[in-house]
N, C-alpha and C positions, 0 to 999 in steps of 0.2 A: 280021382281020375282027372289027366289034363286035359282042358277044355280047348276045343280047338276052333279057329275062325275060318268062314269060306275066303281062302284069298282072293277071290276076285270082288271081295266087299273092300278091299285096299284101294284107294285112288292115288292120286297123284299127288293131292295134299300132304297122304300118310307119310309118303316117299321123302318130301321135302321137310318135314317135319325130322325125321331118320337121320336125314344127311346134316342139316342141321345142328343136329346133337352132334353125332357123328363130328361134326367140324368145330365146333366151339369147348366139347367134349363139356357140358354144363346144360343142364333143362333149364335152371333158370335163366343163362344167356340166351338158349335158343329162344324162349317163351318172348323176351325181350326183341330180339332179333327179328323174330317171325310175328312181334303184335299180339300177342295172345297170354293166354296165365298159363300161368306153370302146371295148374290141372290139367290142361289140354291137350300140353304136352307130353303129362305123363302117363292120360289116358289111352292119347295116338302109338306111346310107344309100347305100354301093355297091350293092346293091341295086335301091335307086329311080333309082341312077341313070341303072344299065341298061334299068331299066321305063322312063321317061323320054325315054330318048336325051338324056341333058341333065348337063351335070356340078354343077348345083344348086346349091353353092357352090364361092366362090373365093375364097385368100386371098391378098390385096393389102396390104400395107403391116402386115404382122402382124395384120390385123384378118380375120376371114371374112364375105365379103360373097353376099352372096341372088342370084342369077339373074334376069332379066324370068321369065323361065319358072318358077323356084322361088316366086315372091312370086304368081301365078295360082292354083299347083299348091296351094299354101298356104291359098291362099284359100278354094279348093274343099274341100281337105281339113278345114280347123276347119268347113266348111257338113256335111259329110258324115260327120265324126264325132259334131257337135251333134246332128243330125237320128238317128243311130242309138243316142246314151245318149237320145233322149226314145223311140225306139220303145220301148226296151227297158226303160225306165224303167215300174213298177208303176201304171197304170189308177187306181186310189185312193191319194194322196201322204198321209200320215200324217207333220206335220212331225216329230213325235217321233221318228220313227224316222231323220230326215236325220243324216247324217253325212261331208256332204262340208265343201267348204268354198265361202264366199261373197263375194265382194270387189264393194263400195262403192268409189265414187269418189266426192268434194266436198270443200268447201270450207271456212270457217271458222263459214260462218251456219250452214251446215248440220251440223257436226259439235258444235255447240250448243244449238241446237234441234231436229234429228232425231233423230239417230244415237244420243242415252242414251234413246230412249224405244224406238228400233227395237233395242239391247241387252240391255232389261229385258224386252221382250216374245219377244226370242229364248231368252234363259236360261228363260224358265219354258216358253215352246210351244214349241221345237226346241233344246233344251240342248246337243244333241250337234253341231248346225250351226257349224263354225268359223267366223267373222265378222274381214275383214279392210278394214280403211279406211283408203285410199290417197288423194294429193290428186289434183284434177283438173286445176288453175291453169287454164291455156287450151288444154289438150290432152282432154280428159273423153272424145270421140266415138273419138277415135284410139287411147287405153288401150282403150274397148270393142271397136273394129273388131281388135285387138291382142291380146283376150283377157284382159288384165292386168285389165280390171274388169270384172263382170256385170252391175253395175246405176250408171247415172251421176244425181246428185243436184243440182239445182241451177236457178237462173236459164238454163237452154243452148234458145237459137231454133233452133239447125242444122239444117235436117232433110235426106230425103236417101232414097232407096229403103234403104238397110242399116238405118235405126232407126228406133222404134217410141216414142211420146211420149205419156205421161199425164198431165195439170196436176194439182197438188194442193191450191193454192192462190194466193192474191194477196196480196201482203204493201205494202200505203201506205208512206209516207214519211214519217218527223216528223226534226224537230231537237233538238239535244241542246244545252244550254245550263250553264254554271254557272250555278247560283243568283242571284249577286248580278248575272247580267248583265243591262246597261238595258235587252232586248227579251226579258227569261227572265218575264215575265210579262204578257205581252198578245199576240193575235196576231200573226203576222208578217204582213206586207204584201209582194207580190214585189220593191218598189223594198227595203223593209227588207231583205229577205233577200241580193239581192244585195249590199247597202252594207258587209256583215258581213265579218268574216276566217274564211275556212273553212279547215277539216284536209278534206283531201280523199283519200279511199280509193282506192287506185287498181288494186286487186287485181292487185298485180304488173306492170299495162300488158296484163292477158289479158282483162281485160272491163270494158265502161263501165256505169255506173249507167244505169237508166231516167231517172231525173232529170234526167243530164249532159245526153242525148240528146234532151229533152225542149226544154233550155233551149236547146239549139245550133238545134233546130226555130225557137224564138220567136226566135233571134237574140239570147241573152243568155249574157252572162259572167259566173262567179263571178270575186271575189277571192278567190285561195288564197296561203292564207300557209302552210301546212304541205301534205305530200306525205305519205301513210304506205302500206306496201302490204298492209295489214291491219284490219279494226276492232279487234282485239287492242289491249286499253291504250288504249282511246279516250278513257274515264272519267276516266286522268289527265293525259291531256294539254288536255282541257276544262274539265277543275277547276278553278277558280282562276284562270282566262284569260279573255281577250275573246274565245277562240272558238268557232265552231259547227261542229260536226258533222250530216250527212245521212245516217242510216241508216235503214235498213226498221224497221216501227213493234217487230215481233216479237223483232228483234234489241235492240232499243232496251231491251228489257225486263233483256236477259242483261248487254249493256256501258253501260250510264245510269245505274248505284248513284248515288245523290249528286244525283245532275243533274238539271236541270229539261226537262220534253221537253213541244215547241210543235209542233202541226202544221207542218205543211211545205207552204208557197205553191204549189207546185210539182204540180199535179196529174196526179198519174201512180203508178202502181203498178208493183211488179217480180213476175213469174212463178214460182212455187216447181215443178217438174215431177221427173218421171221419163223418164230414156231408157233404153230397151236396143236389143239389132240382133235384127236378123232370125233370127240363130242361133239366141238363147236363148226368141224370141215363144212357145214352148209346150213350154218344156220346165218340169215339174212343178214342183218345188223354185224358179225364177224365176216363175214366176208366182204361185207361194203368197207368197213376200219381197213381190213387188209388192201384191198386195193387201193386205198385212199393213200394208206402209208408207203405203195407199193409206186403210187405217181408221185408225189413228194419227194421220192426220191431216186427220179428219172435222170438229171443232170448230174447226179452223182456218180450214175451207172455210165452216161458216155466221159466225164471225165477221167475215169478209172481206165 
């Protein structure tokens, strides 16, 4: 006969211990992770398993794999631990006194232009806060739903009942030109701009330009003669060349050293936001980061 546990002998430890595995899909990482030996961890999960009636995981081809029922139970439990550190969490948040840790998710505009200003303004108001910045490519909402990031930074539309979305800004379009190029000093014209040889950004194939999608609208094609999957090194590969680059105007400022930069025919603007889920919407410490990063970048919102 299977032996069954009163689930209300489950704490909240058990729960983190679950997710844990759950995340690193290994007892012996989690044991590491959470401080503890590997017994304890296997004891906590025998445990749920019997609370459960469910054998939570199974390992299949040397790998440990999740349950339908473990990836629910999971679910519930990161809503139910979230929601019990904000009960317990102190009424007035004093960032000086945080000391956990925070993880960022974004990308290359953003870890250029945000993330040394949201650094500098942590070291002096929450010194003890550890700050961690992971990339997002085209997975950003799925590290959040996952846990692996708190706060996701970037151009991301997705929405969705799990996440919550703040804009920051609007960032135009211009082009990037070498100096001596024959359209690097007068308007572009949208027949000019298409006639051009573009490097085109391609963020890995995880996200399209406003611009791209703009022009696909009017029914028009760039010429690309380069592919890169970065603005990274944009500046040298423009130099000296007949070609152009389309980057946000603000970005334009960090990779343009050298280069001539022309508005951009192209009328259309890209989204700079903020997402989180529904876990973190009021817990003390996330919503202090957010508002933080939310005045940081106030002059970009009246420049815009």
């Amino acid at each position: 006969m299977t032996m069954t546990v009163d689930p209300m002998g489950v704490d909240f430890r058990a729960l983190q211990v679950l997710v844990c595995v759950h995340q690193l899909r290994s007892f012996t990482r989690a044991a590491e992770e959470l401080g503890v030996n590997q017994s304890a961890v296997s004891y906590t999960i025998n445990k749920l398993r019997q609370v459960f009636q469910d054998p939570l995981f199974i390992r299949q081809a040397r790998r440990l794999h999740a349950t339908v029922r473990c990836e629910d139970i999971v679910q519930q439990a990161r809503r139910l631990t979230s929601e019990f550190r904000q009960l317990a969490a102190p009424p007035d948040f004093d960032p000086a006194m945080a000391s956990q840790k925070f993880t960022i998710a974004c990308n290359f505009y953003e870890r250029v232009l945000i993330i040394p200003e949201i650094v500098h303004t942590l070291k002096r108001e929450a010194p003890n806060l550890e700050l961690e910045i992971i990339d997002a490519s085209g997975i950003g909402h799925e590290r959040l739903l996952l846990n692996e990031a708190d706060l996701l930074i970037g151009p991301f539309e997705r929405s969705g009942p799990h996440f919550y979305r703040r804009d920051l800004y609007q960032d135009r379009y211009v082009c990037l030109l070498d100096p001596a190029h024959p359209n690097a000093g007068k308007p572009l014209s949208l027949d000019d701009y298409l006639g051009l040889d573009h490097v085109l950004v391609t963020y890995g194939g995880q996200w399209r330009s406003r611009y791209l999608i703009e022009l696909e609208r009017l029914g028009k094609d760039l010429k690309v003669a380069l592919r890169v999957p970065s603005p990274a090194g944009l500046e040298r590969l423009v130099s000296g060349s007949d070609l152009v680059a389309t980057v946000p105007e603000r970005l334009s400022k960090a990779v343009g050293a050298g280069l001539r930069v022309v508005d951009c025919p192209v009328d259309t603007s890209v989204t700079i936001g903020l997402v989180w889920t529904t876990l973190n919407h009021r817990f003390p410490v996330h919503m202090w980061v957010r508002d933080m990063v939310y005045r940081l970048n106030s002059r970009a919102r009246k420049e815009g």
